[in-house]
N, C-alpha and C positions, 0 to 999 in steps of 0.2 A: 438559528437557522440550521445549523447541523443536527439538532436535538430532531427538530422537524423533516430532517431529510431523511433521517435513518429513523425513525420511527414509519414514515410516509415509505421508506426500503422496506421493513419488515413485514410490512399488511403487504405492501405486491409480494413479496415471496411466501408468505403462505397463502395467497391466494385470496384475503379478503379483499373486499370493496375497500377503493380510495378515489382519494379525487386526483384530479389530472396533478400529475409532478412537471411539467414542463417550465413554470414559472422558479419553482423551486429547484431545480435542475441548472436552471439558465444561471440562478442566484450562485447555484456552486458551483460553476464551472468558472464565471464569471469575476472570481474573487480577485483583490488586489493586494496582495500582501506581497513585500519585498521578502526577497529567498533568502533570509541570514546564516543559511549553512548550516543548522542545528537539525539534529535528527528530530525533533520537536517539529519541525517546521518538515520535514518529507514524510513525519508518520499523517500530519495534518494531510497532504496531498496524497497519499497511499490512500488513506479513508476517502476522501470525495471520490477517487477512482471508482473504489471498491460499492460504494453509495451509488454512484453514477448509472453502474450499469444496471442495479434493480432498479433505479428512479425510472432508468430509459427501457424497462420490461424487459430483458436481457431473463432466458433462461437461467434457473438456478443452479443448472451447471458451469453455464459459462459464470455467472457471478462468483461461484466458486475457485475456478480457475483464475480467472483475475483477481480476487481476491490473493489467491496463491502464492501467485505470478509477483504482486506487488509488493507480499509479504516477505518471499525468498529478495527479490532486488533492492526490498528497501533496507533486510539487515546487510546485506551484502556490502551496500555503498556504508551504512555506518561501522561495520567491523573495518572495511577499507579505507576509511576516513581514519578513523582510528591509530590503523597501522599507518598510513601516513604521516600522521602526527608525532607517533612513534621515533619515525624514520627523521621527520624536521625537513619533507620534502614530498611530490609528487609520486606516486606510485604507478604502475599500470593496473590495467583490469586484470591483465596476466599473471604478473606477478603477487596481487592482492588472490588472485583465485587459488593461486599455488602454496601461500603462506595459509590461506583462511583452509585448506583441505587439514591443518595439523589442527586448528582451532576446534577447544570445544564447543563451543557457544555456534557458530558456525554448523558444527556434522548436528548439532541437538536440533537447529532448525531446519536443516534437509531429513533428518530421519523424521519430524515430524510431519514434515509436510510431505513425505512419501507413505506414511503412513496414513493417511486421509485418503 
């Protein structure tokens, strides 16, 4: 199904002929997978996002931007998971934001994704 969603994504963004995504759309929106907290399992839901909005003819700008969007917040939550686990306790978004600014891994994905 995924193989089909995001191939059925790439023909709407360049513009070729497809058939209606609606069914297929419903199919990934629709999924039932329990959340087991692995970044495995958010990059899975980042991508249907990111799928979602070419299946729903979404501007290829906007597809872009949320693409972005989902890419900065989903290393965000796993570097911040991360340092949690680190930590052997709960973090904030605050404080995750304020530690992940010394982070390499972290300034590598906002400089690239500023540089887009």
């Amino acid at each position: 199904m995924m193989r089909d969603a995001f191939s059925l994504a790439m023909q709407r963004s360049t513009g070729g002929t497809f058939p209606s995504g609606e069914l297929l759309l419903s199919a990934l929106e629709g999924f039932d997978i329990e959340d087991d907290g692995s970044a495995e399992w958010q990059y899975v839901v980042d991508l249907i996002v990111m799928i979602s909005a070419a299946l729903d003819g979404q501007d290829v700008s906007v597809c872009l931007q949320t693409a972005l969007r989902s890419y900065l917040e989903g290393t965000f939550n796993v570097l911040a998971n991360t340092l949690a686990g680190a930590d052997g306790k709960p973090i904030s978004n605050e404080a995750a934001m304020r530690r992940l600014g010394h982070d390499a891994e972290w300034r590598r994905t906002v400089d690239f994704v500023r540089a887009l």
